[in-house]
N, C-alpha and C positions, 0 to 999 in steps of 0.2 A: 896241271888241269885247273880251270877256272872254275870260280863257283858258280850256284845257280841260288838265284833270288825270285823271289814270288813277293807280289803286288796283289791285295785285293782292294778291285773298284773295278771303275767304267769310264769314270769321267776325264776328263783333260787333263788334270791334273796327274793322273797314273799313269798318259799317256807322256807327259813333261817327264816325268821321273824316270819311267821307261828308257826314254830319251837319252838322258845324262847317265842312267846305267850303262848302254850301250857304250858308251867312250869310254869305260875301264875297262883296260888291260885285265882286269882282276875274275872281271864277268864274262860266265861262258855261254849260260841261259837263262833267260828271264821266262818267267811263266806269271801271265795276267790273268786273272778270274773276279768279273767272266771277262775284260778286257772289251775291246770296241773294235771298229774298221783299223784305226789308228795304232793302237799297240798290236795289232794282227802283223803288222810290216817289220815288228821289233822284237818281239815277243811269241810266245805260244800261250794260248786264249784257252782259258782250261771254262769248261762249262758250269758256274759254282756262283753262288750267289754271296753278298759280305756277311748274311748272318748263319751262313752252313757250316758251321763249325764245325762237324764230325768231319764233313767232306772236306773241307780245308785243311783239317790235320790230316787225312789220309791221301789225300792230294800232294800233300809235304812229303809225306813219305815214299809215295809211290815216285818223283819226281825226283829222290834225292836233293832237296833242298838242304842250303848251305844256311841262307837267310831270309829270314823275313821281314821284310821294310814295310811299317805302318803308314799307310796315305790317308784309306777312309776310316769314317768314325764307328759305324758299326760292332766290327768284329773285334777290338779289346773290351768296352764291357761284357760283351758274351764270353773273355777269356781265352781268346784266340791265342793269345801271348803264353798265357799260361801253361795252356796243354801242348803251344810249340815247347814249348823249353823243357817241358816234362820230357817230352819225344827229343829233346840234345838238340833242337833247332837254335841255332842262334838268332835272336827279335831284337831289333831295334822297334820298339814300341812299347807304349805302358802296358802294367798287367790289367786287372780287370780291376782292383785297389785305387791301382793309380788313375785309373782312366777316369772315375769317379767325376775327378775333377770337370771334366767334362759332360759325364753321362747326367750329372745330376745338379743341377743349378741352383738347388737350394742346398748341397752340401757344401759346394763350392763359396755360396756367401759365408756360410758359417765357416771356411778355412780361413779366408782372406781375414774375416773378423779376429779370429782367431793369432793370426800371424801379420797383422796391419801392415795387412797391402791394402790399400787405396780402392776404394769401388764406391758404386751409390752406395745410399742409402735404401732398404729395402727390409718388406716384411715377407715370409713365405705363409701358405694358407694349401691347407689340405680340401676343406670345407669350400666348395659353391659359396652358401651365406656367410662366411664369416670374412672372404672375399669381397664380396659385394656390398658389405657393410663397412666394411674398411674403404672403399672407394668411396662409398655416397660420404663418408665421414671428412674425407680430402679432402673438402672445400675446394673444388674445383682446376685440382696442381696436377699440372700433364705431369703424365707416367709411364711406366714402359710395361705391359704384363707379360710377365713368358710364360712356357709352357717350360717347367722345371728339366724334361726330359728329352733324348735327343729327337730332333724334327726336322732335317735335313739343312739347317740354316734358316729353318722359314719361322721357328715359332714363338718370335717376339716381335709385338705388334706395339706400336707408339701411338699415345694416345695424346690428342688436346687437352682434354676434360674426363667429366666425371661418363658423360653418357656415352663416350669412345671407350671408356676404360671398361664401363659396363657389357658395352659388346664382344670387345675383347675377351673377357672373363665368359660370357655365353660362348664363342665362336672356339675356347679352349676346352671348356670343362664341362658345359652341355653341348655343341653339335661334335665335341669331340675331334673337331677336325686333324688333331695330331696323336691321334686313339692316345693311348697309356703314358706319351710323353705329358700328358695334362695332368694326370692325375694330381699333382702338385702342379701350384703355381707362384712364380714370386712377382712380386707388384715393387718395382722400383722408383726413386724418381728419375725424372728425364732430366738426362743432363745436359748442357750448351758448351758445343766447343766442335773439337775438327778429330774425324777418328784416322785411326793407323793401324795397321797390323802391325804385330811383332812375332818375329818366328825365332828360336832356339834350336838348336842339335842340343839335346842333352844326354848325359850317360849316366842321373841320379846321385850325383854331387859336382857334376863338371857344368856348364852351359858353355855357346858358343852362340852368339846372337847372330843373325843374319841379317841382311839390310832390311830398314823398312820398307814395306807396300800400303798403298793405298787403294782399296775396291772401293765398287759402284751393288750396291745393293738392290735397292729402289730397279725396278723394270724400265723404268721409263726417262728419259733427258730432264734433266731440271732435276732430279732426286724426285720423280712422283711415281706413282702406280705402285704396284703391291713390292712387297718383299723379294729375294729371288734367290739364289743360290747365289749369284753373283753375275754380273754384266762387263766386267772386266775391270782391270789393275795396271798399275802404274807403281813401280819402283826406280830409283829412291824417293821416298816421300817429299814435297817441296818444303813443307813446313819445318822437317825433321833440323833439329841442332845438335852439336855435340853433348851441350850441357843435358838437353833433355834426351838425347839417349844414355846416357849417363843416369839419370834417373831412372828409367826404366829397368835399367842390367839392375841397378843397386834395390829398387823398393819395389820392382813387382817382381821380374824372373831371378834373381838371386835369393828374394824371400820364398820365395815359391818352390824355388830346389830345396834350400835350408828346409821349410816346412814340411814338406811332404817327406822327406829325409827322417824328420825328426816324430814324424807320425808314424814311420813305418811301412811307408807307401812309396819309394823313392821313384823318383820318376825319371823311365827312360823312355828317350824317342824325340820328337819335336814340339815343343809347346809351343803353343798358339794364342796366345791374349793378346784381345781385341781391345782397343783402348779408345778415350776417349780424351783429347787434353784438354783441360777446363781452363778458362783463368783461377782457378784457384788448383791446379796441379792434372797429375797424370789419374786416372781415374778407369780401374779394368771393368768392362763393359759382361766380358765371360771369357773362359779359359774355353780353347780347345787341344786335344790331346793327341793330337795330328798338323801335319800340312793344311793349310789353306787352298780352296778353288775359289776364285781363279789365281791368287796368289804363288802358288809353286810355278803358275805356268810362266811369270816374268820371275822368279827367282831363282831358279834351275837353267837357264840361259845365261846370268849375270854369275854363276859359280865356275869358279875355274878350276879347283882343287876335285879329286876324284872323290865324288858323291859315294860309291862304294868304300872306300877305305874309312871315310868321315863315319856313317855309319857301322860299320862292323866294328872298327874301333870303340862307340858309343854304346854297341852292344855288350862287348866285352868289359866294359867299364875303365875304358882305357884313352877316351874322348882328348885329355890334355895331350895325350901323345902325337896326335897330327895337325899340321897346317889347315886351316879354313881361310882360304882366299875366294875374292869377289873381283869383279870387274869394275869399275870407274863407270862402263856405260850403263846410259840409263836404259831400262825395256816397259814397254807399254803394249798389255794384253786387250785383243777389244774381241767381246765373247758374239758368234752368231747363233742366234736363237728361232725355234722354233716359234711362230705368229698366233701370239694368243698366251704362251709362255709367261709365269708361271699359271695361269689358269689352263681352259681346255685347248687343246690344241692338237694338229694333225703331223702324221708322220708318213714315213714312206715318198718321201719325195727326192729326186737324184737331184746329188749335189754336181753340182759345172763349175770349173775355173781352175779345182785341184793343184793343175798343174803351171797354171799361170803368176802365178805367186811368185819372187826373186827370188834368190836361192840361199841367201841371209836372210831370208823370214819361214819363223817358221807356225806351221797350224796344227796343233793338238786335239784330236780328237776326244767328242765324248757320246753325245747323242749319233751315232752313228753307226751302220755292219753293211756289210758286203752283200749283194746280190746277184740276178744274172742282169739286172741292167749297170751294175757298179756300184758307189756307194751311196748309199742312202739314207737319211733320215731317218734317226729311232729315239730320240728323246727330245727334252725340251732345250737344254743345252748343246747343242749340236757339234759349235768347231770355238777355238778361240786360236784368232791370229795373232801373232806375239812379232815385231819389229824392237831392234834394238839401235840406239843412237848414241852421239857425245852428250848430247840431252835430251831431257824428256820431250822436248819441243818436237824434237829430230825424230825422235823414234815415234810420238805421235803421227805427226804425218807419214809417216813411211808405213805403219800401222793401218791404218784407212785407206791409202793408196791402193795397199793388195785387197784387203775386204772388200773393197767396191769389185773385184776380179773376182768374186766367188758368189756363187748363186746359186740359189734352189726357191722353189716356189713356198712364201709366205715368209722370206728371210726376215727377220728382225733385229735389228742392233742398234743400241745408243751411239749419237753423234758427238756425244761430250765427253770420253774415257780421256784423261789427264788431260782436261782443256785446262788452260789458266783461270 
């Protein structure tokens, strides 16, 4: 009998993962919560949100879960991992120790400090004023302020100056806008250079690096408009070398397994730093303790090796034991958005073209459920179409090609996902 794995999320990306589930032999049922139009076709859509922990571990139980594979960031801080494992679940994911790393961005500078990996330069400030005095002090050096705590990807804002950096610091810690993730904030400098993801499988002394990606953050063509969850990706990164992936395995994710190992904290599941490469080296921007969106959804395509076996393996602590192969081709994700996204915007609109798409492409759902006119429109991230080619070039255009085939009223997408 096959096992049964559970996914919590919504977004495209648990719909990619879902996905590459389904093509193991190993897998009998997947159960997504609360899961989209999209994982409903793959999966059973259990009604549960990522911070209902009770209902998540009796969800496990009532479901006979084998595993649980961590995507969103939510539910390991609250210890979702934890109280699976207490209940004999086997998790590939950090506990609530490990997630840290992610949940908390001014603990995370004091690790890296700690274990010299590579990052800005940066102060943390609990204090409104003693923030704000620290800025006016800057002499006018763009900076980056985050809100320490997690924010769905949205809550670090790049500043010019000193009167941006000041808003900033208002728009975190007095309008509150990312409630209790502000409570702390760190004030970085801003660095210059070209960013990359990097994803790991790790088992808490193993890593197993996966190809680089590159996302679009920025809303809007050009790199402008607000912040987003992401707008789409592009793997294998063009800039990417051997020599500087080499660097990466060696000084951030191999110090980083060592480190949290030797803290006590060991980390299992997929680590996620976000990098920056500078002229003057590699430089990690923030750790996260999960999959990337829109990232998994071009690197879950380019896997060839059974994504169930890789993690349950990683669970077990047993990660060196199996093969992690990749494809050559490249894939490029270009996300469609709800009109007005990340700000205010409308839903409930029926999407058309579903089925006109080639049958080598494919579209992940996220903002999306079923109704009686079909599927429709429920959040700001709607679909991401993912094309794979010999290159990036290839799988861009083939990428756009179908997109232009898919429509709903107020559709929004950038026309520059992996342009040269």
């Amino acid at each position: 009998m096959g096992s049964r794995v559970l996914l919590v999320g919504s977004g495209a990306r648990e719909h990619a993962v879902a996905w590459k589930l389904r093509r193991s032999p190993h897998v009998d049922e997947i159960f997504v919560a609360p899961g989209n139009a999209g994982t409903a076709q793959l999966a059973e859509n259990l009604p549960y949100q990522p911070k209902h922990i009770d209902e998540l571990v009796r969800a496990a139980h009532d479901h006979g879960i084998d595993l649980y594979l961590a995507t969103t960031d939510d539910p390991q801080p609250l210890g979702l991992v934890d109280r699976l494992r207490e209940a004999g679940v086997a998790c590939y994911g950090p506990t609530a120790a490990a997630a840290e790393l992610e949940a908390s961005k001014a603990w995370a500078k004091g690790f890296m400090e700690r274990h010299g990996i590579p990052t800005a330069a940066a102060r943390t400030f609990d204090r409104y004023e003693d923030a704000a005095a620290h800025l006016e002090a800057s002499n006018e050096r763009p900076v980056v302020v985050k809100a320490s705590g997690l924010a769905a990807g949205k809550g670090a804002i790049v500043c010019n100056d000193t009167y941006e950096g000041l808003n900033a610091l208002d728009i975190i810690m007095r309008r509150r806008d990312f409630g209790s993730a502000g409570d702390t904030v760190v004030i970085e400098e801003r660095l210059d250079g070209w960013e990359t993801s990097a994803h790991a499988f790790c088992d808490g002394k193993t890593a197993r690096m996966m190809p680089f990606t590159t996302d679009y953050k920025r809303a809007q063509d050009g790199d402008i408009g607000l912040n987003t969850g992401g707008m789409g990706a592009y793997s294998p990164s063009r800039e990417m070398t051997g020599e500087l992936e080499r660097e990466i395995q060696r000084d951030v994710v191999g110090r980083t397994i060592e480190g949290m190992a030797e803290e006590g904290r060991p980390f299992n599941g997929t680590l996620f730093p976000g990098l920056m490469v500078t002229p003057s080296g590699v430089r990690v921007l923030e750790f996260n303790a999960r999959m990337g969106d829109p990232e998994a959804q071009v690197l879950m395509p380019r896997l060839q090796s059974d994504l169930f076996e890789i993690t349950r393996a990683a669970a077990d602590g047993e990660l060196a034991s199996v093969d992690v192969a990749w494809s050559d081709e490249a894939a490029v994700g270009v996300v469609l958005a709800s009109g007005g996204y990340p700000a205010t915007y409308k839903v409930a609109y029926v999407i058309e073209g579903l089925e006109d798409v080639d049958d080598d492409v494919l579209v992940f759902h996220a903002g999306t459920k079923q109704d009686q006119r079909g599927i429709v429109t429920s959040g700001g991230r709607v679909l991401t179409v993912v094309a794979r080619g010999p290159t990036v070039e290839d799988a861009r255009a083939k990428a756009y090609e179908n997109v232009r085939r898919i429509d709903f009223a107020d559709v929004y997408y950038r026309t520059d996902i992996a342009a040269p």
